[in-house]
Backbone as JSON, one array per atom type, in Angstrom:
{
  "sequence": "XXXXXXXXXXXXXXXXXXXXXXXXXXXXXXXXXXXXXXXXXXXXXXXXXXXXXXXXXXXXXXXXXXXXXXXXXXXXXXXXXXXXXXXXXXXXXXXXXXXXXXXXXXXXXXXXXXXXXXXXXXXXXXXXXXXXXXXXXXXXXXXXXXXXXXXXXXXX",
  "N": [[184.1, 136.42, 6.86], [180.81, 136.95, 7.48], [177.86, 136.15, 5.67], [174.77, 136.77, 5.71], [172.81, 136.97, 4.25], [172.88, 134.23, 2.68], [171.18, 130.92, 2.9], [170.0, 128.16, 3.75], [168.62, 126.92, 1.68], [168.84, 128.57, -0.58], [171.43, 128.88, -1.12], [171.83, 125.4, -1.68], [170.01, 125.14, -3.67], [171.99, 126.53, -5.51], [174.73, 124.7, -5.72], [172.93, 122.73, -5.98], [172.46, 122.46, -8.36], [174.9, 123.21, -9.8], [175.8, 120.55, -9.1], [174.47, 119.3, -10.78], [175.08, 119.82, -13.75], [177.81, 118.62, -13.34], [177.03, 116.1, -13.81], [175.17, 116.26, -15.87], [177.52, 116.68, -17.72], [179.4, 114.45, -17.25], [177.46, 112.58, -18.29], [176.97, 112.85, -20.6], [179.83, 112.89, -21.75], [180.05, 110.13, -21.29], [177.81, 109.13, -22.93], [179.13, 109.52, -25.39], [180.95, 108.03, -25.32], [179.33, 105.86, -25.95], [179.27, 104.5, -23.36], [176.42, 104.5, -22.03], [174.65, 102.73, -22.24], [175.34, 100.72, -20.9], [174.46, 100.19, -17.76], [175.8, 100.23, -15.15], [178.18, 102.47, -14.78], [176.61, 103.93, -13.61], [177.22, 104.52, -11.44], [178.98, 105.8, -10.75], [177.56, 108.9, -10.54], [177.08, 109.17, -8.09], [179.54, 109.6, -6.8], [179.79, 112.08, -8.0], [177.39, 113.37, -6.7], [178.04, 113.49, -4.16], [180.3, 114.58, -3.89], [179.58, 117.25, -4.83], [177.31, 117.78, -2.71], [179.38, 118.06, -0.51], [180.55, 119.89, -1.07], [178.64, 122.19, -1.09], [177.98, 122.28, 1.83], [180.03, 123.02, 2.58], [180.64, 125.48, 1.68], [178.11, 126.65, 2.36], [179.43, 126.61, 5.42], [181.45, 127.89, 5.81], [180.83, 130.7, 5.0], [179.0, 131.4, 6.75], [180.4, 131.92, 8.52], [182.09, 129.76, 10.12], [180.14, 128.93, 12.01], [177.44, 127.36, 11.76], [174.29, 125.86, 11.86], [173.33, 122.59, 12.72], [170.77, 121.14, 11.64], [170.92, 123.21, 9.13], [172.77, 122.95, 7.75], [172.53, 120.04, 7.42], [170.23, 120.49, 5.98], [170.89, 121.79, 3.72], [173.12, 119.98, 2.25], [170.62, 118.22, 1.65], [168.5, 119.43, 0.13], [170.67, 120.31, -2.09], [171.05, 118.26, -3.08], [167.88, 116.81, -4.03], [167.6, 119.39, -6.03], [169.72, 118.33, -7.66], [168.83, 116.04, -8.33], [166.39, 115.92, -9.37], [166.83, 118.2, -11.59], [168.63, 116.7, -13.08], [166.84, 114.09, -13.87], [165.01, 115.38, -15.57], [166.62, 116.1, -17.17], [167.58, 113.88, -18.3], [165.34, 112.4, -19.07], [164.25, 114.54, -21.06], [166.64, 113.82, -23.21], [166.07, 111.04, -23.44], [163.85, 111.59, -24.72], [165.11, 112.62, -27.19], [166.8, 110.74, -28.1], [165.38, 107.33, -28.32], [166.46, 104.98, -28.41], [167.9, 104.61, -26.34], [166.52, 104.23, -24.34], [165.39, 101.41, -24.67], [167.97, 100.26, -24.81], [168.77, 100.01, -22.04], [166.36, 98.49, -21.1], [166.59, 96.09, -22.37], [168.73, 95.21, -21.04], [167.91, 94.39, -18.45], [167.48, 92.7, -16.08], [165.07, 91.37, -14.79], [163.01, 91.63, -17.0], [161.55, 93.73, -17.03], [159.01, 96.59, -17.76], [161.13, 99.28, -18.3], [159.58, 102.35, -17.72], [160.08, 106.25, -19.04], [159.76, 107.38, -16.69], [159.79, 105.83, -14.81], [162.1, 105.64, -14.59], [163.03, 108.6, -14.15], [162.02, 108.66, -11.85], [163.54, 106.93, -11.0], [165.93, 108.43, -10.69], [165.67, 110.75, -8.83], [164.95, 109.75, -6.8], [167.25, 108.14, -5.82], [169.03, 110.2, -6.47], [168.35, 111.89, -3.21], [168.35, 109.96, -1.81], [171.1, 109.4, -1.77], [172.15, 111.52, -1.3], [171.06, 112.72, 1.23], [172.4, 110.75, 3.26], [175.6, 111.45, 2.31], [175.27, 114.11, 3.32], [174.7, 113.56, 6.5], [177.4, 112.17, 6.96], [178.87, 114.25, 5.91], [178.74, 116.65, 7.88], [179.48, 115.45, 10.06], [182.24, 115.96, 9.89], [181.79, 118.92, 9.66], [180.54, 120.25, 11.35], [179.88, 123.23, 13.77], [182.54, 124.39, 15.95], [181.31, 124.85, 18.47], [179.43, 122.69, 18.45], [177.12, 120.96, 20.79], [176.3, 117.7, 21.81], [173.49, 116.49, 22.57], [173.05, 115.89, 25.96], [171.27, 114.23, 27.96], [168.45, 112.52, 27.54], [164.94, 113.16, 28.68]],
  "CA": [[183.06, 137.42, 6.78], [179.62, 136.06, 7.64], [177.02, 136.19, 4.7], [173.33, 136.93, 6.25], [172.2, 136.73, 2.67], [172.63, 132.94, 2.63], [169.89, 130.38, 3.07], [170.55, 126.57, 3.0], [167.68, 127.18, -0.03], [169.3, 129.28, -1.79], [172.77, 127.53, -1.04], [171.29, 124.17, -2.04], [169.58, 125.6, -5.04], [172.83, 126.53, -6.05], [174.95, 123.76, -5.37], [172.32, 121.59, -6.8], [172.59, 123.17, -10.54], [176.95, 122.8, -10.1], [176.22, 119.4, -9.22], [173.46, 118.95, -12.23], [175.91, 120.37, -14.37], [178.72, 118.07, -13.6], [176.42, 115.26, -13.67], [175.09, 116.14, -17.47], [178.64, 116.31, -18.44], [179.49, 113.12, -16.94], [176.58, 111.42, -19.33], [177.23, 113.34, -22.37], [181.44, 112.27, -22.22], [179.63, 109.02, -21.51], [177.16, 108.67, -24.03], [179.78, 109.71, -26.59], [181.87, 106.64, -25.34], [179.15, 104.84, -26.2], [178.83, 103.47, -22.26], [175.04, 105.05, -21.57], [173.96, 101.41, -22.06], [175.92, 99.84, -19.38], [173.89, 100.91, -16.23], [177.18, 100.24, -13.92], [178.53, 103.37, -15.1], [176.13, 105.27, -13.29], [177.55, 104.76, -10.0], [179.66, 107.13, -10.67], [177.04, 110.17, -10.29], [177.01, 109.23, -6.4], [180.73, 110.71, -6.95], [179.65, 113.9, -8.39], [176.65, 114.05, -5.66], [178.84, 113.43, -2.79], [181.39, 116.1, -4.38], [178.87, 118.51, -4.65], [176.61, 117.72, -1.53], [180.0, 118.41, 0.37], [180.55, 121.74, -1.19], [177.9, 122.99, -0.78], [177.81, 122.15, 3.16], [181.28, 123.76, 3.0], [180.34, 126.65, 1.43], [177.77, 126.98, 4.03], [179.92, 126.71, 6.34], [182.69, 129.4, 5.46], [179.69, 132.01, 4.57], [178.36, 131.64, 8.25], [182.26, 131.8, 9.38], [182.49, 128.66, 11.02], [178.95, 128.68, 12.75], [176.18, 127.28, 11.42], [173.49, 125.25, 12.66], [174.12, 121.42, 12.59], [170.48, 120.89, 10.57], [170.96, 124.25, 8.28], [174.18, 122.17, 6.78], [172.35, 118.96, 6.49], [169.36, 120.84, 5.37], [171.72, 122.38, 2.62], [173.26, 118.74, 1.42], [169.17, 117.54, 1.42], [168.38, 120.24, -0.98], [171.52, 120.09, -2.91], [170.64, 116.43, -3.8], [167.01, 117.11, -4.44], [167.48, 120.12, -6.95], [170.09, 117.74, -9.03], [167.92, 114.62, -8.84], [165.14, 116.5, -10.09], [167.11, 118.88, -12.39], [169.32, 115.63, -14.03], [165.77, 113.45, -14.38], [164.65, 116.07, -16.32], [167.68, 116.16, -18.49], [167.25, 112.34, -18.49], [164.0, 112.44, -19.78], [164.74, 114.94, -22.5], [167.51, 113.14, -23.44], [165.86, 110.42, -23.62], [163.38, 111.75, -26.16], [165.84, 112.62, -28.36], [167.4, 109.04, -28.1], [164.59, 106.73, -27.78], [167.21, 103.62, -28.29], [168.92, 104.39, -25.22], [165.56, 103.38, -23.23], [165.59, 99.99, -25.3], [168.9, 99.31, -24.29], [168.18, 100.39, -20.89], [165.52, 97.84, -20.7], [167.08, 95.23, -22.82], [169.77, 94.89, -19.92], [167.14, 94.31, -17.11], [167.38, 90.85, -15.7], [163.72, 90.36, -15.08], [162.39, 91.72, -17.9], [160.2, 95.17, -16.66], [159.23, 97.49, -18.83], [161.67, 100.21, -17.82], [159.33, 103.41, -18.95], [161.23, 107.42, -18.48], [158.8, 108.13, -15.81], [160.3, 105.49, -13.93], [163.49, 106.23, -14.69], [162.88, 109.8, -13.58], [161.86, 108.85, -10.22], [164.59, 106.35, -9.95], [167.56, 108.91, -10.25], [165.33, 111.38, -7.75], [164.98, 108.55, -5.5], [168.8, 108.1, -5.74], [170.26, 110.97, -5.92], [168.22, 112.05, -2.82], [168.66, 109.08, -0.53], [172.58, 109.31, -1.65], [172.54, 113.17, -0.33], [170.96, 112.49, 2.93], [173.7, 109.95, 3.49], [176.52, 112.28, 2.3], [175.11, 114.72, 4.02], [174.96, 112.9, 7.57], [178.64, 111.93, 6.87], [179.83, 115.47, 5.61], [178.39, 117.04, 8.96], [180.28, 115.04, 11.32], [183.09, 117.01, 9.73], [181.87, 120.67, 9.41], [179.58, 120.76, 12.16], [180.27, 124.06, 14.41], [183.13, 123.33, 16.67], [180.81, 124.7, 19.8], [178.32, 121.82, 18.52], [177.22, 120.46, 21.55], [175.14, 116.72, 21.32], [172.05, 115.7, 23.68], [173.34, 115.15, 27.3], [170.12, 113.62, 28.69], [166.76, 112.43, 27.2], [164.38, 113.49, 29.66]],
  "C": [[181.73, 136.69, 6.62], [178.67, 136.7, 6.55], [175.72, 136.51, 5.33], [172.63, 136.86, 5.15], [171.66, 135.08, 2.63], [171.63, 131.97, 3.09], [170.18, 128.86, 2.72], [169.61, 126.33, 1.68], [168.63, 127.62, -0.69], [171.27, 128.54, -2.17], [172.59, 126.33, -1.64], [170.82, 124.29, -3.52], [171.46, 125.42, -6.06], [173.96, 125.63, -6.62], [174.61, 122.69, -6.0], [172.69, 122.19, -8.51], [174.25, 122.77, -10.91], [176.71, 121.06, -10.45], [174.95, 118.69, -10.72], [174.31, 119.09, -13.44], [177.44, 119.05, -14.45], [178.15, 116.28, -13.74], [176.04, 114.82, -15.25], [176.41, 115.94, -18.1], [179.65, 114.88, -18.35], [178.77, 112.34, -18.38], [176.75, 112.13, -20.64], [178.89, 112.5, -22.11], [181.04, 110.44, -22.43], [178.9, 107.96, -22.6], [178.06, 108.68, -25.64], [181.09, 108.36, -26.68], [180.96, 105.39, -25.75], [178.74, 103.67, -24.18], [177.28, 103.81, -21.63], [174.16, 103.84, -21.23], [174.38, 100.31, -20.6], [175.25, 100.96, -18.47], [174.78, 101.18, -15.03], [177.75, 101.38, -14.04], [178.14, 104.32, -14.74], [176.07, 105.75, -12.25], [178.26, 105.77, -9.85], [178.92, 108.55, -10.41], [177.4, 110.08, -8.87], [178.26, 109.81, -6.4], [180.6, 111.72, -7.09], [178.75, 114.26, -7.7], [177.25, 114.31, -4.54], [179.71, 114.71, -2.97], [180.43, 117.42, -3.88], [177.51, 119.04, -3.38], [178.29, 118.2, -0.24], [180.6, 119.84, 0.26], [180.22, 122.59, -0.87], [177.54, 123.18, 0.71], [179.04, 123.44, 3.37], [181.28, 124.78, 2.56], [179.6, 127.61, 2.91], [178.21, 127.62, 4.69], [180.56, 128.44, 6.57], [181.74, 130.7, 5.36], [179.19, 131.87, 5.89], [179.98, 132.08, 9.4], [182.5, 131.06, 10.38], [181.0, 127.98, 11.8], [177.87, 128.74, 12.36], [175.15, 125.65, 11.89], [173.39, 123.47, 12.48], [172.84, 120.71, 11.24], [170.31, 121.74, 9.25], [171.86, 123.29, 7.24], [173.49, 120.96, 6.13], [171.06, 119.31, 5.66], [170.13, 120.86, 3.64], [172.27, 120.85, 1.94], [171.69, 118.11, 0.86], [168.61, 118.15, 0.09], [168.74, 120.42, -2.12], [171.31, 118.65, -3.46], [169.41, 116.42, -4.44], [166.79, 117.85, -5.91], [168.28, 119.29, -8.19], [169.9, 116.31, -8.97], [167.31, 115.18, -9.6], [165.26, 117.35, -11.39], [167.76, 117.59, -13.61], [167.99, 114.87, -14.56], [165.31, 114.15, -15.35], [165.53, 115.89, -17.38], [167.47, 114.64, -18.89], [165.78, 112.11, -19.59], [163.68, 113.27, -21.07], [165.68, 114.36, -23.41], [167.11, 111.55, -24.38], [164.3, 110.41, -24.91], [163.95, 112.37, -27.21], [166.15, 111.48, -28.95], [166.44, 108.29, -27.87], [165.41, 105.28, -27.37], [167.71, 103.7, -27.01], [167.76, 103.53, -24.19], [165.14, 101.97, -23.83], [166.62, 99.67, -24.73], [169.35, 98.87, -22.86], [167.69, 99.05, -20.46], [165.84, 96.27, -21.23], [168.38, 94.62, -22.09], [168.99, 94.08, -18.56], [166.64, 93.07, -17.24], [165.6, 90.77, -15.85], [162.8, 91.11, -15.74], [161.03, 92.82, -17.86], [160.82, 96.09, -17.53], [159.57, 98.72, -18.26], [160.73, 101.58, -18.34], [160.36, 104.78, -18.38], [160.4, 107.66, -17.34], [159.27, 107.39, -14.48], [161.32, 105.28, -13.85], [163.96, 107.65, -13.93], [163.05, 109.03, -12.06], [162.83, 107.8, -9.7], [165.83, 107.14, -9.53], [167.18, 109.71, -9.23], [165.56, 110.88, -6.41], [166.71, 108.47, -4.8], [169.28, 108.77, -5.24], [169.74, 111.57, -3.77], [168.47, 111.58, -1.13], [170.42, 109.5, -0.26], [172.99, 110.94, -1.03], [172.27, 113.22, 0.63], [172.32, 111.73, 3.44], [175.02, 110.94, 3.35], [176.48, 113.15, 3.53], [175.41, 114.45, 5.83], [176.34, 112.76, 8.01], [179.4, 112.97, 6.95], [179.58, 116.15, 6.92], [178.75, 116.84, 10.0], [181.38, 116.31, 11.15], [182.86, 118.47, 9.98], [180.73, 121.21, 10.2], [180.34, 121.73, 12.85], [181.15, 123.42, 15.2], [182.55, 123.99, 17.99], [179.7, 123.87, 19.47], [178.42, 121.22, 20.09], [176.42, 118.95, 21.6], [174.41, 116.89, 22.61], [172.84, 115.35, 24.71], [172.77, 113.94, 27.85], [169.18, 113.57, 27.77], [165.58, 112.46, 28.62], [163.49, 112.15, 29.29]]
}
């Protein structure tokens, strides 16, 4: 049953908040282990973006009933990455004024010795998560593109 409601916005919006959501709970189980300081640990979000950048394509999808437009989908992963870069930095950055130690230990890890501040912390997980959703995205789209996609014959 096709949705006409839907909107890779409003899809993406959505999408993004699940994957913000499983993202905070990630770093809270984390921080309570005590691993918040190890930075390696945070490869793991690209897991919970990829998860939720392919959901939300596949949601998409199923709500258009099979046929939807090849950049509506990757629009929808672009978005979905965006809203939980931007929604997690935020939590990051609150977080991180609760905890001020964590951005000491943060910075007390960092080979050549820059002063990590939250501001550029912020814009590194945006940066992140955003690049890592285009990418998903690109990837998840081979899969769940329409199956009357047709590509470029000719370049004139």
């Amino acid at each position: 049953m096709s949705d006409t409601r839907i909107t890779p916005e409003k899809n993406g919006l959505r999408y993004g908040l699940y994957t913000t959501a499983g993202m905070i709970v990630y770093f809270l189980v984390a921080s309570l282990f005590g691993l918040t300081e190890r930075i390696e640990f945070s490869f793991l979000n690209g897991f919970i973006m990829a998860i939720g950048v392919t959901l939300a394509i596949r949601h998409f999808k199923y709500a258009k009933d099979d046929h939807m437009a090849y950049l509506q989908g990757y629009g929808t992963g672009i978005i979905t990455g965006a809203v939980a870069g931007v929604a997690f930095g935020l939590f990051f950055i609150i977080y991180a004024a609760i905890n001020p130690a964590l951005m000491d230990q943060i910075t007390a890890r960092d080979l050549f010795g820059f002063d990590l501040s939250v501001v550029i912390a912020f814009l590194a997980i945006v940066l992140q998560s955003v690049m890592g959703a285009s990418v998903v995205a690109l990837i998840a789209m081979q899969y769940y593109k329409s199956p009357d996609h047709k590509p470029i014959e000719e370049v004139e």
